[in-house]
Structures are given as C-alpha cells and as structure tokens.
Residue, then its C-alpha position, 0 to 999 in steps of 0.5 A: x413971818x418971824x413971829x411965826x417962825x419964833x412961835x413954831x420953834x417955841x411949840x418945838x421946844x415946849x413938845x420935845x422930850x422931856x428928861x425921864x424921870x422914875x419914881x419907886x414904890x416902896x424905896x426899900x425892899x429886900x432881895x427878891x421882892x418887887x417894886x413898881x417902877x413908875x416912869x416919865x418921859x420914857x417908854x416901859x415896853x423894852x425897858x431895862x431895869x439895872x440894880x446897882x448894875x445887875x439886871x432886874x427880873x421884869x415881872x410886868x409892863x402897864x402903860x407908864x409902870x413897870x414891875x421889878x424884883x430886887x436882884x442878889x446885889x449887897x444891901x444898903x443904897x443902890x441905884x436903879x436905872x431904867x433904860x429904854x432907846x437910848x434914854x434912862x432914868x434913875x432912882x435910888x432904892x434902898x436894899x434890905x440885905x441881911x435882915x430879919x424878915x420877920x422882924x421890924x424896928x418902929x420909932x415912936x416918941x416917948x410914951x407912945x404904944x404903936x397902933x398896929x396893922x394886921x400882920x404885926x406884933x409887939x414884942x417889946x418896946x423901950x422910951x430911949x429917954x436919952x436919944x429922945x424916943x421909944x423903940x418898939x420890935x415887932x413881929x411880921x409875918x407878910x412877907x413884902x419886908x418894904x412895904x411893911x415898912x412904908x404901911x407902918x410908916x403911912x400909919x402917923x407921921x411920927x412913926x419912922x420905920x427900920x429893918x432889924x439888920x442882922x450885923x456880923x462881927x467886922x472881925x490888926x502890928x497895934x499899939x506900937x505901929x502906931x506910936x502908941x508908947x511914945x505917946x505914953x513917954x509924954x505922959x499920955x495914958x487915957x486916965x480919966x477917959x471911959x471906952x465902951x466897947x459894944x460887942x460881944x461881951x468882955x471877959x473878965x481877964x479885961x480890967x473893966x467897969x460894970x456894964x450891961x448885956x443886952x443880949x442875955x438882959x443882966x449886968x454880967x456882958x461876958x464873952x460868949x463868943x469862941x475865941x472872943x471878940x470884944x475881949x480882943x477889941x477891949x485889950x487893943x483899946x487898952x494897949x493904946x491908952x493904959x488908962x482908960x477904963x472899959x465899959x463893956x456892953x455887949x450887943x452881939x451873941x455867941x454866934x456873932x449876930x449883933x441885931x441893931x435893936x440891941x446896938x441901938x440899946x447899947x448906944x443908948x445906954x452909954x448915952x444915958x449912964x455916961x460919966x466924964x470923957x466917953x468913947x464909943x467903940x463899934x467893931x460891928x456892922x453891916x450893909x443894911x442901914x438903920x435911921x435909929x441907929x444913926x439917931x442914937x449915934x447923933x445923940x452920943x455925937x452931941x453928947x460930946x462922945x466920939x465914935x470910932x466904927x470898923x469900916x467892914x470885911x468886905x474888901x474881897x466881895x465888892x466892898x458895899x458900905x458897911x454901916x454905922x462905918x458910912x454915915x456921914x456924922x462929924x466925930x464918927x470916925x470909920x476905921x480902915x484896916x492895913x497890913x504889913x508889906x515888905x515893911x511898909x503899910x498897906x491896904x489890906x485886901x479885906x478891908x473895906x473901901x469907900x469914900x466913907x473911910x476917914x482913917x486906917x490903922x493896922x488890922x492884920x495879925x495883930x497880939x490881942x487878948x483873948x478869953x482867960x487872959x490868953x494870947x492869940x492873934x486878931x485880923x479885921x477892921x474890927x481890931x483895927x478900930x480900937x486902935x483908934x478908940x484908944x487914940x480917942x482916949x488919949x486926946x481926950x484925957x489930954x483935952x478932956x472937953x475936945x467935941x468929937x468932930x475936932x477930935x476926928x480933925x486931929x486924928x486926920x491932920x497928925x495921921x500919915x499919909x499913904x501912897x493909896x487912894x483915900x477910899x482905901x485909907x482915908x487921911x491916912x494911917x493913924x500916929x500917935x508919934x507927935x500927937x498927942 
C-alpha cells in the first residue's frame, strides 16, 4: 500500500504543470511587424502579450502559437510577457526603433562577397582588416525588417546580420568643475595622448590632426552641422587636456544622422591608423543595438584604446538604453550628464538613466566652441562625455600603456560621490582634483 501511494503521488507530481515557457520568431523585429509567439505549458486562447509592459495587438491564435505585432515601445532589448490564468511566460525581443528599413548591416569575414537572397542588394562592401571582418550594406526592399534579418543569417553560419540604426546626436560647467586645471598645475596635459572624436566633423578653428570623413568620403571631416557639434565635443576635450591632439572623423551629417555603418567605419579606421596612446569619443547614439558596432569597439578595447560614450537624451521620455553607451565592455566608459543647483550637482533631468551609466560629469550650459572660433554654449550628455575623454588623455599621458579597463577603474575610484542612485550617476561625478 504505500508503494502505491508514493507511486500516485510521483504521477501527480510528473503530470502537474509545467513551468510556461515562450519561444519568438524572429528575435528582432521593428515597430509594427508580427512575430509568432510559440508557447508551452500555457494556453494561447485568452492570452496577453505585453512589449516591455505595453499591450501587444494579437493578430492570431493556433493551437500552441500565437501571433503579435510590436507595439510603439523604444528600441533596443525588451521583454514579452505572455500571460494567461494567472501563469506568464517570457522572452526577450529585440526591437528595431529608429532604423532604416531599407537598409541591412551584414558581417562576413574578410574577403568573403555575400550570397544574397531575392530582395537584397549590395551597396557597398568594406574587409575591416583591423576589426577582423567585412562589413557589407545592403539594400531590402521586404518589408519584415526581422526576419530579413534572420533569413541572411540562416544563409551561412558566419553571417551575422545587423540593422542600419540611425543614431542621433546626444547632444555641459566643464573643465574647471571638474578640476581639470589643477590637474594641469601638476603637470598634466594630455601630451602625447590622441582623442578622435567620431561626430560631425571638426572645424577648423579646432587645432587637429588629419582625419577622414565618412560621410562625404574625403579627408576634409568639416563641420556641417549648424551650430557644430563635434566642434563643441573636440574644444571640451581640449579644455581638459591642452595637450592632447584631436583626431577628427566624422560619421554623422549635417542633419545630425549618424548611421552606424559609417560609426562602425570610423571605429575601424581609428583602430587601424592609430599612433600612441588613443581615445575614442562617441557623443553619439541611439536605442537600437549593433553586434559590429560593439565588435569593433571590442577591437579599439584590445588595442589598448579607451572609450567614453554619451549615456543619451532621453532622460524625459522613459529613458531606453542608449547604445554603444549600455554594452557592457570593460574601458567603455558611459557618460551621465549633471546639472548645477543651488551649487550643488545634480542629475539633469534629460540625461539618460540606467545601470549602464558608470560616471557623470557636468552636461548643461556648458562654454563650448563653435564653428569659426566662436563662443556659445552646449547641453547634453554629448558635451559631458568629452569631459571624460579628456580625463582619458590626461591619464593616459601620465601612464601612458594603462589598459582601458584600469583606466575606467581609476576614473571610478577618484570620481565624487552623489547622493543619487547609481543608474542615475554611476560612481559618481568625474574629478581631476587629486588625480591624476
């Protein structure tokens, strides 16, 4: 008898329910295209489907599947739950916000052309010696953006497939707030250090070295856009480390578009012409991803050259992580912006948040440079990152082969701490006071 009795009680336990499980195809997709939802251990008939906390339409229910389409949530990661009698399942989806939809990144190695399937083009293709692969655009003209991409990669196992994101400028008291000039008392300048600043162009009222433009595809990387940007980014770099040199490359155009082909280029080209101690500064982003992108910033990062990356702009409208800012790569260095108030320091209410953001230096009103040698003033995490590339340039002219994940450790350890949570801050705001 209670062998029977442990025998009914294993059937019960092997026959109870199973914990739900969900499986999405594609993984990627943009606003408004479906995806098939295929679920276990939990019934599909009156099922919700939530997009990072935003209903799904359901467009369809058979058997075990389930059709959604990709509500109006920001791009990058976001989390589907499936939830039905009190059970959910969950998945991760990745959303194509502001992309070209006519438009698909490949990776291929080197030397390889793409085979392409009905619907594509080739538009231009580039071996990337110094990041270790080929980067082709193509042209699509479907209209399912995620599964395009899962059909080029289904093609050959060493095609990785990426959106052509369309990234926007990030857009702060500088220098001194963040003890900058006693860092130069003690003989800290920068000299010997190079910063390339991948933005709009330079001008060239901006002392700089020959760089390229990958916008315009010549060596003249010019300041188009009004105002200036990367003109304003390149003189805050300066204001810190006097003596470092700037390299300009520019990747975004006059309208502010900086397509990540061109950014995955520009990171490319810096890797492979670089001389001496290098940093790398991106007052650009956006909330899509790219896999080449974060390859070739793993390239600089082994090639010994620090990254600092504007944390985003979107500090008011939900604050979704903003890329190449939220990869986790050691000596990628994502920059917060702060505010003055009532002479304190502050988060300021546009700058980004996120456990991604590792430091925060001032990003409001600050004096920039502008196009002609003119004085204006810049607000943005954009103006607040090459506070930090500057600070870059300074250690690295005083310890010139520190790798770029113990020079993030020594921004982090000397920076001042914030009576603010650490997705808003990070360790806290950038100081040159004692360090280095």
């Amino acid at each position: 008898m209670p062998g029977r009795i442990w025998l009914l009680l294993f059937l019960l336990w092997a026959c109870g329910p199973v914990n739900p499980s969900l499986d999405l195809s594609p993984k990627r997709a943009a606003l408004g295209e479906e995806v098939v939802a295929q679920l276990s251990g939990l019934d599909p008939t009156a099922a919700q489907v939530l997009v990072g906390g935003v209903p799904a339409t359901v467009t369809a229910r058979e058997g075990r599947t389930l059709r959604f389409r990709v509500p109006q949530v920001p791009g990058g990661p976001q989390v589907v739950r499936v939830v039905a009698g009190g059970r959910e399942a969950q998945a991760l989806l990745g959303v194509l916000g502001q992309v070209d939809r006519s438009r698909v990144l490949l990776r291929l190695p080197i030397g390889r052309t793409p085979t392409l399937p009905t619907g594509f083009s080739l538009l231009r293709r580039d071996d990337l010696q110094a990041c270790g692969f080929a980067l082709a655009e193509l042209g699509y003209s479907g209209e399912a953006l995620g599964k395009a991409l899962e059909e080029l990669e289904a093609l050959d196992p060493s095609y990785k497939a990426d959106p052509e994101s369309l990234w926007s400028l990030s857009g702060v008291s500088g220098g001194e707030a963040v003890g900058a000039y006693l860092a130069q008392q003690r003989g800290h300048r920068g000299q010997g250090v190079r910063v390339a600043v991948l933005d709009t162009g330079v001008d060239a009222a901006i002392p700089q070295l020959p760089g390229y433009d990958f916008v315009d595809e010549d060596t003249t990387p010019q300041d188009a856009f009004p105002g200036g940007h990367g003109t304003g980014a390149a003189g805050l770099v300066l204001e810190v480390a006097p003596g470092a040199q700037i390299v300009p490359v520019r990747v975004c155009d006059g309208n502010g578009v900086c397509r990540a082909s061109r950014v995955v280029r520009g990171v490319c080209w810096v890797v492979a012409n670089h001389q001496g101690p290098t940093v790398l500064n991106l007052s650009l982003g956006g909330d899509t991803p790219v896999e080449a992108l974060k390859l070739a910033l793993q390239a600089a990062l082994g090639q010994g050259i620090p990254v600092a990356a504007a944390a985003g702009n979107q500090g008011n409208q939900g604050s979704p992580a903003h890329y190449p800012a939220a990869y986790d790569l050691p000596g990628l260095v994502a920059v917060g912006a702060l505010e003055a108030t009532q002479g304190s320091w502050a988060p300021a209410p546009y700058s980004t948040r996120g456990p991604y953001v590792d430091l925060a230096a001032p990003g409001t009103d600050l004096n920039c440079t502008q196009p002609g040698g003119t004085m204006g003033t810049c607000t943005g995490t954009s103006f607040a990152t090459p506070l930090v590339a500057g600070a870059m340039a300074l250690w690295l002219g005083a310890q010139p082969t520190l790798p770029p994940a113990q020079l993030q450790a020594q921004l982090e350890q000397y920076a001042t701490p914030l009576p603010f949570p650490p997705q808003e801050v990070g360790k806290g705001m950038l100081d040159l006071s004692v360090k280095p």
